[in-house]
KETOR-465709 format. One line per 8 residues: number of its first residue (from 1); their letters; for each residue z, x, y of C-alpha. Coordinates in Angstrom, 3 decimals. Each point is the difference from the previous one (the first is absolute). Example, Ala and Ser with C-alpha at 12.3 -4.5 7.8 and 13.67 -1.06 7.14 Angstrom:
1) as) 7.800 12.300 -4.500 ~ -0.660 1.370 3.440
END
This chain:
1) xxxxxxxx) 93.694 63.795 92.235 ~ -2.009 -2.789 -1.285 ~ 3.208 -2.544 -0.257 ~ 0.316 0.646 4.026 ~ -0.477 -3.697 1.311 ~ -1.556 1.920 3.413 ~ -2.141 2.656 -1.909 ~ -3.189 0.447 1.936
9) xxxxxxxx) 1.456 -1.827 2.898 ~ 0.183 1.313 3.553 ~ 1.518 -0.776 3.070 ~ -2.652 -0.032 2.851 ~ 1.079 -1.512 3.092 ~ 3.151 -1.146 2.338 ~ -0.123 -3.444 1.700 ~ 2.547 -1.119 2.091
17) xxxxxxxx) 0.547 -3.887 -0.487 ~ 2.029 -1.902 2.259 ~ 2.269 3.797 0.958 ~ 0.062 0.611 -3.872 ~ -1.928 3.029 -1.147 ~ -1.584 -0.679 -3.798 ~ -2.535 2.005 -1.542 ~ -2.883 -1.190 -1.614
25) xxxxxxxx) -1.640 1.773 -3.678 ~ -2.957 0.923 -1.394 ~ -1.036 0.475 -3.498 ~ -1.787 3.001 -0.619 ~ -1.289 -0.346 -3.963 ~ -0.602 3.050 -0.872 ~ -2.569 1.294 2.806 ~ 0.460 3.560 0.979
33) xxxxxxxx) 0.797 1.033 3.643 ~ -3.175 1.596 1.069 ~ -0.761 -1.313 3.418 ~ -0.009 2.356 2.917 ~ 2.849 -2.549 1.816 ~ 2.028 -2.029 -1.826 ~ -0.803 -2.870 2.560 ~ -3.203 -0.092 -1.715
41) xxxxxxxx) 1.492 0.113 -3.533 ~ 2.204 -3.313 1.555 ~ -3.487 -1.425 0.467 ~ -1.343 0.353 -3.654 ~ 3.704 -1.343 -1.581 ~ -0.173 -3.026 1.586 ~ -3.729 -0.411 -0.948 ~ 1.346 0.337 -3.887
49) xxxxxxxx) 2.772 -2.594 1.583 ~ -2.052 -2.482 0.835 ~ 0.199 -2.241 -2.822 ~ 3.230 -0.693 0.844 ~ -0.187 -0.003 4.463 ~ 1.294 -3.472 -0.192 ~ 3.863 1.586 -1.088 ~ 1.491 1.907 2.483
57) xxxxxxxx) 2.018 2.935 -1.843 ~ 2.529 0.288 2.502 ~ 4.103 1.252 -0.595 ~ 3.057 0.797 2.152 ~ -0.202 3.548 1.123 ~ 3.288 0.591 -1.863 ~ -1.970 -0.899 -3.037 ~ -1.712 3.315 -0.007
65) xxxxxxxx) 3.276 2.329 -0.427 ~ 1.039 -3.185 -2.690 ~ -3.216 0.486 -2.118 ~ -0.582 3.672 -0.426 ~ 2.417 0.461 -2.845 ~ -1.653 1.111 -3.388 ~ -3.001 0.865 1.811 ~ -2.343 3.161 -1.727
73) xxxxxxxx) -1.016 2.172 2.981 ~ -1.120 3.040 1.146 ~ 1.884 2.374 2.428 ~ -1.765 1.508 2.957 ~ -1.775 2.967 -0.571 ~ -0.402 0.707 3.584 ~ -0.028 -1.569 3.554 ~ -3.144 0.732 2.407
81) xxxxxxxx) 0.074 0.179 3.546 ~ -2.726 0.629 2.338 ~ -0.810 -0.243 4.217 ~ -2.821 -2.612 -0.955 ~ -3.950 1.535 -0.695 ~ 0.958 2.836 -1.945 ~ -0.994 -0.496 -3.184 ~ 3.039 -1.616 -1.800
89) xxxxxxxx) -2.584 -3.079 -0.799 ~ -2.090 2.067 -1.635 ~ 2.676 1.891 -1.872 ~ 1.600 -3.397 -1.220 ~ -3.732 -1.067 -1.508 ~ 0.246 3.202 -1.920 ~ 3.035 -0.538 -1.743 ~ -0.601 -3.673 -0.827
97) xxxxxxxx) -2.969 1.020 -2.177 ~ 2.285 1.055 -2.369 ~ 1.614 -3.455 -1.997 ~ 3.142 2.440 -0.433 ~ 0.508 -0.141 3.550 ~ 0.966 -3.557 2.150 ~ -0.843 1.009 3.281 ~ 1.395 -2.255 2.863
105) xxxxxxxx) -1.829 0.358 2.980 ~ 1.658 -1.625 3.442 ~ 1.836 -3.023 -1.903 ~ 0.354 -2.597 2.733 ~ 3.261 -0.985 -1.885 ~ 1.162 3.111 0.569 ~ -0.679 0.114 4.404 ~ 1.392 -3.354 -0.688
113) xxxxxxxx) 3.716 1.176 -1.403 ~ -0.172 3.091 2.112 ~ 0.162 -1.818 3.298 ~ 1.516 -2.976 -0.746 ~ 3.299 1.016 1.709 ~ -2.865 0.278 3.188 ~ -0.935 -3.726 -0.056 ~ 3.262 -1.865 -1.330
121) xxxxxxxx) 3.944 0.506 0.862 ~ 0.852 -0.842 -3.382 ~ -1.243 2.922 -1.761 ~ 1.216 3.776 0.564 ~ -1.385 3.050 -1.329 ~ 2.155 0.198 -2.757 ~ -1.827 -3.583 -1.100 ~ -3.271 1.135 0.349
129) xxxxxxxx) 0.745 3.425 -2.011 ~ 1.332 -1.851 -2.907 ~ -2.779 -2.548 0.275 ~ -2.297 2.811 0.499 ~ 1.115 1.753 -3.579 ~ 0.108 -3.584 -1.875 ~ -3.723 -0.444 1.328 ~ -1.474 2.980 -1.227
137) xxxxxxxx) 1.127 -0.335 -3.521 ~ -1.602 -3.547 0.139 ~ -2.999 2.092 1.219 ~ 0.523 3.093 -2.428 ~ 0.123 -1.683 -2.923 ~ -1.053 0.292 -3.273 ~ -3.114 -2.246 -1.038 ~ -2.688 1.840 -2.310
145) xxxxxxxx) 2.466 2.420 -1.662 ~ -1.575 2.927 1.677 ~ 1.522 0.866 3.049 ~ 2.066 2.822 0.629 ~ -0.613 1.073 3.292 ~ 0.939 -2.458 3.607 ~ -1.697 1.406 3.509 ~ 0.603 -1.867 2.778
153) xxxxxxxx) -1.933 0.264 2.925 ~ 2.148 -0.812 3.016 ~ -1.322 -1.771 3.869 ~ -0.052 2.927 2.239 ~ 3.144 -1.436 2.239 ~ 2.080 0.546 -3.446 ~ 0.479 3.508 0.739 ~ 2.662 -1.325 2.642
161) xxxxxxxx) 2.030 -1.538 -2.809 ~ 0.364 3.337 -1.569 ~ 3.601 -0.215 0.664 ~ 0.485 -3.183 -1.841 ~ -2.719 0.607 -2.645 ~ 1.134 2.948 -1.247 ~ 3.698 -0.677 -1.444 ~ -1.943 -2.202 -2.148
169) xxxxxxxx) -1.796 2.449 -1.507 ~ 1.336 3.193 0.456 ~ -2.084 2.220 -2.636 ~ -3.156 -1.472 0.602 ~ -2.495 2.110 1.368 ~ -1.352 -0.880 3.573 ~ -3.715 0.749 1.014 ~ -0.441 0.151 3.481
177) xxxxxxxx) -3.661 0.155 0.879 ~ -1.170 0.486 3.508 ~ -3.361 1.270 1.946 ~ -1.273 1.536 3.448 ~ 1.343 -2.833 2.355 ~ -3.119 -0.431 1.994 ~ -1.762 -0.619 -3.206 ~ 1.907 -2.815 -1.028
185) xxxxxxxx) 0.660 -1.192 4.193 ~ -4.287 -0.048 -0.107 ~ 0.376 -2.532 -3.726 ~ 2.949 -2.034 1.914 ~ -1.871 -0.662 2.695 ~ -3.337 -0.859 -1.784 ~ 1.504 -1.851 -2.847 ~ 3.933 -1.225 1.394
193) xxxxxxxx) 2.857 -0.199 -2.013 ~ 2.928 -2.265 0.067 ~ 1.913 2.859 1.268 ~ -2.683 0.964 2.346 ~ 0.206 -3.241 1.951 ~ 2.692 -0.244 2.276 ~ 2.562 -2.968 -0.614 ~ -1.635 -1.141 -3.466
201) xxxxxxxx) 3.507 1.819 -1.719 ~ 3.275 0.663 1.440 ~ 0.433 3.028 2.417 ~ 3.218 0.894 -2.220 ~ -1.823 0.379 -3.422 ~ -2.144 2.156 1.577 ~ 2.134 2.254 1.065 ~ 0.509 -0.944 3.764
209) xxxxxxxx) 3.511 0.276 1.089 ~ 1.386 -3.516 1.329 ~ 0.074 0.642 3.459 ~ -3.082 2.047 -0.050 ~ -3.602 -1.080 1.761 ~ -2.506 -0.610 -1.863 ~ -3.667 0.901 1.267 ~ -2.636 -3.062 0.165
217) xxxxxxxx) -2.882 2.133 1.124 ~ -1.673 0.368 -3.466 ~ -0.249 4.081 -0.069 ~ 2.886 0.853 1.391 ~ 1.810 -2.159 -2.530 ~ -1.753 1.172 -2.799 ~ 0.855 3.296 0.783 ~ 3.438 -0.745 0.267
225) xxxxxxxx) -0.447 -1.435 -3.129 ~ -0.886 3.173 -1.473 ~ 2.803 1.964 1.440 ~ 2.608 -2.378 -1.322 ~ -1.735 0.897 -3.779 ~ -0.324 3.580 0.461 ~ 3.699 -0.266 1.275 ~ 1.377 -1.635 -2.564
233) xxxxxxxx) -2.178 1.768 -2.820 ~ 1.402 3.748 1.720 ~ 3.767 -1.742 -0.161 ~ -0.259 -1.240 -3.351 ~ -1.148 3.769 -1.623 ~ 3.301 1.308 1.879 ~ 2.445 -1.719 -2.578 ~ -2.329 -0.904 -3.360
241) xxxxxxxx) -0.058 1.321 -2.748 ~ -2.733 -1.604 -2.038 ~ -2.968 -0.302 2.472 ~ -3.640 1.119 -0.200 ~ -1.550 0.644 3.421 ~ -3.998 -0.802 -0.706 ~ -2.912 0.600 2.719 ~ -2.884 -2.161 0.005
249) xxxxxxxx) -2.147 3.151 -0.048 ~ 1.282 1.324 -3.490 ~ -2.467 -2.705 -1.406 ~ 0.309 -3.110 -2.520 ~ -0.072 2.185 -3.098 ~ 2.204 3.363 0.737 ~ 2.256 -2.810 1.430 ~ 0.281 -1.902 -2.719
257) xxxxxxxx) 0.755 2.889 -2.455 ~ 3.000 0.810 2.615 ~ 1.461 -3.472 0.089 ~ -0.340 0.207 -4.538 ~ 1.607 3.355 -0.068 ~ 2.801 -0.664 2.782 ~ 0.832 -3.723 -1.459 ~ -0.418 1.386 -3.868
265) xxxxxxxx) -2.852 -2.483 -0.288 ~ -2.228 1.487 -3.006 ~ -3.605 -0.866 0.707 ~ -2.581 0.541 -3.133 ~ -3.336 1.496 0.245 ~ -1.653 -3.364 -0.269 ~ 2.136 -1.427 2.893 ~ -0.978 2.375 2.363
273) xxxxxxxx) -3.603 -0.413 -0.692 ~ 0.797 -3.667 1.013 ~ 1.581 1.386 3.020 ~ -2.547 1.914 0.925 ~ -2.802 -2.768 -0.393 ~ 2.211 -2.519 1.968 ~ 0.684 2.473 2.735 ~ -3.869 0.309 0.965
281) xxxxxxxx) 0.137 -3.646 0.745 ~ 1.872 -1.640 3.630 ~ 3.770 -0.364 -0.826 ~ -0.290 -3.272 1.442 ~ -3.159 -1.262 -1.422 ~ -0.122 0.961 -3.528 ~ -3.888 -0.139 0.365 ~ -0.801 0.900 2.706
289) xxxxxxxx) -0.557 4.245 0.810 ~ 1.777 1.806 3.035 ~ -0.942 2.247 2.338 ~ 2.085 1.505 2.671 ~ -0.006 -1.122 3.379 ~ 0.404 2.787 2.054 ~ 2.658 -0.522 3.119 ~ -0.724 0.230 3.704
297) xxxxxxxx) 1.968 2.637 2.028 ~ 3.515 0.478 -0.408 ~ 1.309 -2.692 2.732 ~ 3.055 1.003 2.492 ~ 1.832 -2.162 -1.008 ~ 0.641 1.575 -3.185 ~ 1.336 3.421 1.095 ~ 3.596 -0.695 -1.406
305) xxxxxxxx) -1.239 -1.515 -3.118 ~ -2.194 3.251 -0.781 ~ 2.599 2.418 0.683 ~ 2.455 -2.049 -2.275 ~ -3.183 -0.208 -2.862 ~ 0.121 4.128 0.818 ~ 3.677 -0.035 -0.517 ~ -0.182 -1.930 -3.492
313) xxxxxxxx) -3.266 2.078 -1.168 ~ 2.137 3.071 0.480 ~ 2.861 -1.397 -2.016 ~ -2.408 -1.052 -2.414 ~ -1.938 3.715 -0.771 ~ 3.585 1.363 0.480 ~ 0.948 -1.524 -3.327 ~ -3.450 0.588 -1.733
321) x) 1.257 3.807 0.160
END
């Protein structure tokens, strides 16, 4: 591991120059992945970057399939998914308290890959899935010695490339984590999303069919929103075999014991004291301590999304039996 030329290195961003895509790379020493978004981990590499701002690390997308070879890196353990505000932030802090564990939380890169077939002609899905698997073992690689475990935290629109995600990692467990709809609708509308603003990602990736409208007024496209998860969540349990359908309500800890057992993740006695100290605090601000907001009335607009939150909740306590 230590003769790899890129070892610690990590590719962070696309740029398109002049129609050519490149990709530009960070190196990562040997800091752990414990921010709550890896946009914010992005932040504190280039910090330790600094010294050297005036180079610009920048290769030939091509360059990243080219590289990889001899690389020491971890496999996925497991994949989670979530409708946005439902606890998957929180459960992602948990498990990076443990230095066995890399825990990659929303990787730009990885949006980046996914939907590049979205934003440039040049590039079909097939591209971005072997780009996508090249990436992660920059990402899942091997720098203290210690790690044995990779969780990575998908965007909540990733659940709609389920179809191409999953051939590339057939056995690896799925979590899909959800919540009552007008609980998260009442956090999308007080804090937004990307996905909760209409226009900010393509209609496509979020699972809007091409010739499909898509709502402007803010609730009723939220809502929507919501249906097209719940949808997609109730398809994807139909043909799985290796998911893990998680409520919000089941709480950071039980959860967290479910997602070890189902993804053979073996969690010491002093690691879940961690997890239990870190899960008192926001999942978002690391010192800051939540309460619960409670929501306003179930809106009407979210009729279909609460009987298809119904539907899944029944599937879900079906298998508990």
């Amino acid at each position: 591991m230590d003769k790899f030329p890129l070892k610690n290195w990590i590719p962070y961003k696309l740029v398109n120059l002049q129609g050519q895509i490149y990709c530009r790379w960070l190196n990562a020493f040997n800091k752990t992945f414990t921010e709550p978004f890896f946009d914010e981990t992005i932040l504190k590499l280039r910090g330790l970057n600094s010294a050297h701002s005036a180079i610009s690390s920048v290769s030939d997308l091509s360059m990243l399939e080219e590289w990889v070879g001899g690389l020491n890196s971890v496999e996925p353990t497991a994949f989670i998914f979530h409708i946005s505000r439902c606890g998957s932030t929180l459960v992602s802090q948990l498990l990076a308290t443990s230095d066995q564990h890399i825990v990659l939380p929303e990787v730009p890169f990885f949006d980046d890959l996914l939907r590049l077939p979205y934003q440039h002609t040049g590039f079909s899905p097939k591209d971005a899935s072997s780009l996508l698997m090249t990436a992660v073992k920059y990402y899942g690689q091997k720098r203290t010695g210690r790690e044995q475990h990779l969780i990575i935290k998908a965007d909540s629109w990733h659940m709609f490339f389920y179809e191409q995600l999953r051939p590339l990692y057939p056995t690896a467990p799925f979590i899909l984590m959800y919540r009552d709809p007008n609980e998260v609708f009442s956090s999308l509308k007080r804090i937004p999303g990307l996905q909760s603003v209409p226009g900010l990602i393509e209609p496509e990736v979020l699972g809007f069919a091409a010739e499909e409208e898509v709502p402007q007024a803010l609730d009723i496209y939220i809502a929507k929103l919501l249906e097209k998860y719940l949808q997609q969540y109730l398809k994807i349990i139909t043909t799985d075999n290796h998911f893990l359908l998680l409520n919000y309500s089941e709480r950071a800890i039980p959860m967290i014991k479910k997602i070890a057992d189902f993804a053979h993740i073996t969690l010491s006695r002093q690691d879940l004291v961690d997890m239990d100290e870190r899960s008192r605090y926001h999942s978002k601000k690391p010192g800051e301590t939540f309460s619960e907001i409670s929501p306003a009335a179930t809106p009407l607009c979210l009729r279909k999304a609460m009987e298809l939150y119904k539907e899944l909740e029944e599937r879900r306590k079906a298998i508990l039996v």
